[in-house]
DRENZADREN-188413 format. One line per 10 residues: their letters; for each residue x, y, z of N, C-alpha, C, CB. Coordinates in nm, 3 decimals, decimal comma. Glycine has a CB too. Layout:
N
A) X/Y/Z/X/Y/Z/X/Y/Z/X/Y/Z | ... .
***
This chain:
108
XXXXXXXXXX) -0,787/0,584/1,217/-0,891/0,531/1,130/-0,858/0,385/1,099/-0,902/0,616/0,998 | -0,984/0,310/1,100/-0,954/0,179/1,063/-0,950/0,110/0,931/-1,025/0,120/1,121 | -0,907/0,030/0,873/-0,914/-0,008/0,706/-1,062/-0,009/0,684/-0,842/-0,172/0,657 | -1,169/-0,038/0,777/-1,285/-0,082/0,693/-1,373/0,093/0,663/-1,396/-0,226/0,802 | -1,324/0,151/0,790/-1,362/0,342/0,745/-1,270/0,370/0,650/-1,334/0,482/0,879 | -1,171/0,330/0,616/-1,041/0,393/0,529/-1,129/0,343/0,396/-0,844/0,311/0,558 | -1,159/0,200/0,397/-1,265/0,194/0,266/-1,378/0,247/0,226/-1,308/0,099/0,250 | -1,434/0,304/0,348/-1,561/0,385/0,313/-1,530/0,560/0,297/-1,679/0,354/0,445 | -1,405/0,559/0,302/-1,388/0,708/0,263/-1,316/0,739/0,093/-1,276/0,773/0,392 | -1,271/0,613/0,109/-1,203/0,598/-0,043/-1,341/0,615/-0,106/-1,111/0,434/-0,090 .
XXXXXXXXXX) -1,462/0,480/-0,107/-1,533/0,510/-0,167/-1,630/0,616/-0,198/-1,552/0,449/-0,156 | -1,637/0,671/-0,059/-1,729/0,812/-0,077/-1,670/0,928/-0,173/-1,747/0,887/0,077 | -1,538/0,889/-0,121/-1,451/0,972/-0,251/-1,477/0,999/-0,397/-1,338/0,911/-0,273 | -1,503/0,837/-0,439/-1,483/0,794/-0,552/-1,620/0,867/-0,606/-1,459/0,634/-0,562 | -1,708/0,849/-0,540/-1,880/0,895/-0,564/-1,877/1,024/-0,573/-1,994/0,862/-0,443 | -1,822/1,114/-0,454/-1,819/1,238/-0,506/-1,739/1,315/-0,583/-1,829/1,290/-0,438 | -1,601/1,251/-0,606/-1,525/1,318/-0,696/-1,477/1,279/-0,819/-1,440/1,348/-0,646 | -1,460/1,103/-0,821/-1,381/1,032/-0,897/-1,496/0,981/-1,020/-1,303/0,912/-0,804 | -1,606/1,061/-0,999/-1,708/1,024/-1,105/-1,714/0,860/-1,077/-1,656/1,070/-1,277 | -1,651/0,763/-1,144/-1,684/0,582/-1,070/-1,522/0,541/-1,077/-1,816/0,432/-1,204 .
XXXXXXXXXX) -1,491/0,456/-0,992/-1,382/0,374/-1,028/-1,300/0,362/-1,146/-1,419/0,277/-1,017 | -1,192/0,365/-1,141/-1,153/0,297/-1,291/-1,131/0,156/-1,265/-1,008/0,360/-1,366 | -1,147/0,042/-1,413/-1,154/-0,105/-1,415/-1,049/-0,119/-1,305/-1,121/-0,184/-1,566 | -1,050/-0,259/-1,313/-0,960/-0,356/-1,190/-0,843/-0,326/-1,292/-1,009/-0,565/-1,146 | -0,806/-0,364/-1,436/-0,688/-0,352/-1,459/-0,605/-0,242/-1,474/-0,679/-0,404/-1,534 | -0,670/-0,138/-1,500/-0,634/-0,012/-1,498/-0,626/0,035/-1,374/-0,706/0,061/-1,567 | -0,654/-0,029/-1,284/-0,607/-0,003/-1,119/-0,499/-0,043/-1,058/-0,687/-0,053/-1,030 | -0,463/-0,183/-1,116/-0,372/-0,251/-1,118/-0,244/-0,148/-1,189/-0,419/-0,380/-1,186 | -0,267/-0,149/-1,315/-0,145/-0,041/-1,364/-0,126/0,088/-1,293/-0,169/0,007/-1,509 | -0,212/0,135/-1,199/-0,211/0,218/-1,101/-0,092/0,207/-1,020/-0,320/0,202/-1,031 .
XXXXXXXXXX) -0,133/0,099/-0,948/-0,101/0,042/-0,809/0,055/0,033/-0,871/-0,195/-0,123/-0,747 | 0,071/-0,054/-1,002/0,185/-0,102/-1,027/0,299/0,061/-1,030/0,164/-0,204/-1,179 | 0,202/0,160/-1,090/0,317/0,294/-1,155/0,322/0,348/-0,982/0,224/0,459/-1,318 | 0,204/0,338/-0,902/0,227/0,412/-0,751/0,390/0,332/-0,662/0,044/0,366/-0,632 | 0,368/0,216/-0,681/0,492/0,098/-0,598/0,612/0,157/-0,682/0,469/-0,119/-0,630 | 0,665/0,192/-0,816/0,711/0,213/-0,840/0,776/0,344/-0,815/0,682/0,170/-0,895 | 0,711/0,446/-0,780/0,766/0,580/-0,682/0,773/0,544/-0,552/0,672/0,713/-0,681 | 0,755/0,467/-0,525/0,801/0,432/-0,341/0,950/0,368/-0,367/0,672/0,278/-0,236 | 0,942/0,343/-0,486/1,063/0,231/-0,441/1,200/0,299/-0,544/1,008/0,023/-0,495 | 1,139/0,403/-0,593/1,274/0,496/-0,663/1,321/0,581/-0,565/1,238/0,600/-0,798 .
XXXXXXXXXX) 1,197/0,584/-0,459/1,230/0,708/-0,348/1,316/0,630/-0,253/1,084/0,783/-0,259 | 1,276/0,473/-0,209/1,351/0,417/-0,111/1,488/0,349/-0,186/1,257/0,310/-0,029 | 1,522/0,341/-0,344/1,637/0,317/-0,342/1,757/0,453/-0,412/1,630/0,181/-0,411 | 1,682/0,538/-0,418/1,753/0,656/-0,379/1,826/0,681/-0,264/1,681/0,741/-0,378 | 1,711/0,765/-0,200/1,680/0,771/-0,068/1,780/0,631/0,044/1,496/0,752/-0,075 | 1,796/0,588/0,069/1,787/0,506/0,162/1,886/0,351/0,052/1,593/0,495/0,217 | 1,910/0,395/-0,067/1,983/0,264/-0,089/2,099/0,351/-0,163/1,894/0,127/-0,187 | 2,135/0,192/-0,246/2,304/0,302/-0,305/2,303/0,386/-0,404/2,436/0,220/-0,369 | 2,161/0,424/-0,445/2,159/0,505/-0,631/2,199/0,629/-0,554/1,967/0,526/-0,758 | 2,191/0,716/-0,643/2,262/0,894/-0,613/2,120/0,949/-0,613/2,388/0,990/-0,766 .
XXXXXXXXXX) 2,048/1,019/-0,521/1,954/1,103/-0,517/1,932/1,229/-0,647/1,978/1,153/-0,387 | 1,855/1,278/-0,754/1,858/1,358/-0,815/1,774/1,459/-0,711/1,822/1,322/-0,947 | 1,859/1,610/-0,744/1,781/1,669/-0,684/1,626/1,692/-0,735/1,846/1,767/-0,664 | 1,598/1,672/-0,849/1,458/1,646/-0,848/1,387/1,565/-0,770/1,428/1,612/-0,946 | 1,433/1,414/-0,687/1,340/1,373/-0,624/1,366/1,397/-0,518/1,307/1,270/-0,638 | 1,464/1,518/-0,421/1,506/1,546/-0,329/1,343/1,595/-0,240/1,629/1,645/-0,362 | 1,287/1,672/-0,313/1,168/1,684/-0,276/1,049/1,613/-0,243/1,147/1,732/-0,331 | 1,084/1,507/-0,314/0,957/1,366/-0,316/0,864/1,330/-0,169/1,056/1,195/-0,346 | 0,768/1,380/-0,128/0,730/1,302/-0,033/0,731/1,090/-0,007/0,603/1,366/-0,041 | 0,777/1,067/0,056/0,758/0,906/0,062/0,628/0,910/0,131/0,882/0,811/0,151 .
XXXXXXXXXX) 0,600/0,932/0,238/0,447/0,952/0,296/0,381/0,931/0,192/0,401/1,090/0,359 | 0,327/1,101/0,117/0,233/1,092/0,011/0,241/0,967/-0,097/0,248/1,220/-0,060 | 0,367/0,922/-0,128/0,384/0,837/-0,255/0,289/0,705/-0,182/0,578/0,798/-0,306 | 0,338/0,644/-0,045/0,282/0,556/0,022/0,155/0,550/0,050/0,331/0,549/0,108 | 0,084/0,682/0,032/-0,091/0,720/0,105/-0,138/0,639/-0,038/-0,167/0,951/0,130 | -0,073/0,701/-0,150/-0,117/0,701/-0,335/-0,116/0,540/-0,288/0,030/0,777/-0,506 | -0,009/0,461/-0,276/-0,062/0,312/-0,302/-0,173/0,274/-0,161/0,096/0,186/-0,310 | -0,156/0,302/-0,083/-0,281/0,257/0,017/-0,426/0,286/-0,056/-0,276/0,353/0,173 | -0,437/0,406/-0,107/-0,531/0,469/-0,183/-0,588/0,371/-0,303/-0,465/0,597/-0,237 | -0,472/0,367/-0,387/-0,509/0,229/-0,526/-0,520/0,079/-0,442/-0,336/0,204/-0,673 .
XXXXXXXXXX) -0,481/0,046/-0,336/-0,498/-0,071/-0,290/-0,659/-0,055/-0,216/-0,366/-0,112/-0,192 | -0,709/0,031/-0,185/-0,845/0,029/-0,100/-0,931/0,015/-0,245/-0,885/0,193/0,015 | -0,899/0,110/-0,337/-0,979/0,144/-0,455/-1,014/-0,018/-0,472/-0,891/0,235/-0,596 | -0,905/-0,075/-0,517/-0,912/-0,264/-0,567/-0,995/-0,294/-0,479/-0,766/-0,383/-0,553 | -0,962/-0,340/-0,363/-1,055/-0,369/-0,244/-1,231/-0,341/-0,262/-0,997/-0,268/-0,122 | -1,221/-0,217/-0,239/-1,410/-0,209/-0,271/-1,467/-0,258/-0,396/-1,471/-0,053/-0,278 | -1,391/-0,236/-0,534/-1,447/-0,301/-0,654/-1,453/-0,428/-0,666/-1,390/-0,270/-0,756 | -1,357/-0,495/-0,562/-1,385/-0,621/-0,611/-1,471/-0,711/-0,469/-1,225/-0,693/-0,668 | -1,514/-0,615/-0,430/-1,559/-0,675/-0,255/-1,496/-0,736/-0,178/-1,653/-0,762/-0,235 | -1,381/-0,736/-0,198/-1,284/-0,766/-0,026/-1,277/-0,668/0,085/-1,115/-0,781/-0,046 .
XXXXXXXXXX) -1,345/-0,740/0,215/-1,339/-0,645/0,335/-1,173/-0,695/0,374/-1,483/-0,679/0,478 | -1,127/-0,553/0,337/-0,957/-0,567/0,392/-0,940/-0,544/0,518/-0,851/-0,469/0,330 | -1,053/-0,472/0,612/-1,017/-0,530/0,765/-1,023/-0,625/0,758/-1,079/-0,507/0,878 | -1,101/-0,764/0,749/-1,103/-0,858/0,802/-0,994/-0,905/0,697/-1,234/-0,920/0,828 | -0,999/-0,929/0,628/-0,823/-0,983/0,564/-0,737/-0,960/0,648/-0,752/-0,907/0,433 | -0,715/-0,836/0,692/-0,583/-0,806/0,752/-0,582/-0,874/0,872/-0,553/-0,660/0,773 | -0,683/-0,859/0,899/-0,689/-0,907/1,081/-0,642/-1,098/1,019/-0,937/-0,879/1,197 | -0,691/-1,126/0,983/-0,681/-1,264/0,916/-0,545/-1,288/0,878/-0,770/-1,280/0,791 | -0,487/-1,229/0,818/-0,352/-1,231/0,810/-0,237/-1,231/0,928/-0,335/-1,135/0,740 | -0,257/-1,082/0,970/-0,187/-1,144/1,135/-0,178/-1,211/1,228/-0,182/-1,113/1,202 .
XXXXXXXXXX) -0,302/-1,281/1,229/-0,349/-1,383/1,322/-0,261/-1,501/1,218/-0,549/-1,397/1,347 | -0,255/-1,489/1,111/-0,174/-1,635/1,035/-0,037/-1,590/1,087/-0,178/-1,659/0,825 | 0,004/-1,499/1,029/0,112/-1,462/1,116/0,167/-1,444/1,208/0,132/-1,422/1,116 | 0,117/-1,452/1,281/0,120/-1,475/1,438/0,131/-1,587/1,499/0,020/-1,437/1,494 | 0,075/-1,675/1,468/0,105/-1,839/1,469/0,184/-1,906/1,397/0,009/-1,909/1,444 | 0,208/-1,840/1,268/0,288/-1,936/1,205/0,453/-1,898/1,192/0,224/-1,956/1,066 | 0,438/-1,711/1,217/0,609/-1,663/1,225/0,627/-1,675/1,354/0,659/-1,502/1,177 | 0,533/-1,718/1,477/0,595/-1,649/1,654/0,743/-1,656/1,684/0,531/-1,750/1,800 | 0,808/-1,744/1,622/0,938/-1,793/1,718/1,018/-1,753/1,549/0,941/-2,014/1,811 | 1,012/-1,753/1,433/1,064/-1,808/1,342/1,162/-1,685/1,334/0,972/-1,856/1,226 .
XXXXXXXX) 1,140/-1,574/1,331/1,204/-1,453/1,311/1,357/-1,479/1,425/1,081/-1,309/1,355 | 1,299/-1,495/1,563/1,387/-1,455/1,670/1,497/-1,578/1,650/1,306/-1,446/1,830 | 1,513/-1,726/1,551/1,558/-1,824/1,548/1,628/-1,746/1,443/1,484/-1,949/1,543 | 1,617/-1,657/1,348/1,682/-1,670/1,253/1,796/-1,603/1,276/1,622/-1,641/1,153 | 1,936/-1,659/1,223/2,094/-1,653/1,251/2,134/-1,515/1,209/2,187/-1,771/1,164 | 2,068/-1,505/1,102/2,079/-1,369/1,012/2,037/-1,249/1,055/2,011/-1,376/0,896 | 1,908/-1,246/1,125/1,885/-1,105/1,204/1,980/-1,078/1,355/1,710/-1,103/1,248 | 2,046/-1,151/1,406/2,124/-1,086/1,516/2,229/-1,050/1,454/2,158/-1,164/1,634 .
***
């Protein structure tokens, strides 16, 4: 699926289940409490904290779908087509990182 269907399913969502959107800032505090379980899971998980077995269970997937999810939500309320952003973005990126990564001393 592509971001600009990924936005039209969020929104159909929103219509049939989510009754309407919630505001931009209260989406934002969304987005902000969703990033924040990705990143207890990846510095658990995957950094130096001690895993509780309570979040032993944690999907990272699902936690990651939840912010794609609050990031599309933003997107349609405020009318940004995030395909074309994105595509727009890599193409900046693409020209402007091509060589910069493979120069750097630090990644070999």
């Amino acid at each position: 699926m592509d971001i600009k269907n990924a936005q039209q399913e969020v929104d159909n969502w929103i219509k049939e289940h989510g009754v309407r959107y919630f505001n931009e800032l209260t989406n934002m505090a969304q987005l902000t409490e969703e990033v924040g379980e990705v990143a207890r899971i990846i510095a658990r998980r995957y950094g130096e904290q001690s895993e509780k077995e309570s979040d032993k269970a944690k999907d990272l997937g699902e936690e990651l779908a939840d912010v794609v999810f609050v990031v599309l939500c933003l997107a349609n309320q405020t009318g940004v087509d995030l395909q074309a952003a994105f595509d727009k973005k890599m193409d900046i990126k693409a020209k402007r990182d091509h060589d910069r990564h493979h120069n750097n001393e630090k990644l070999k």
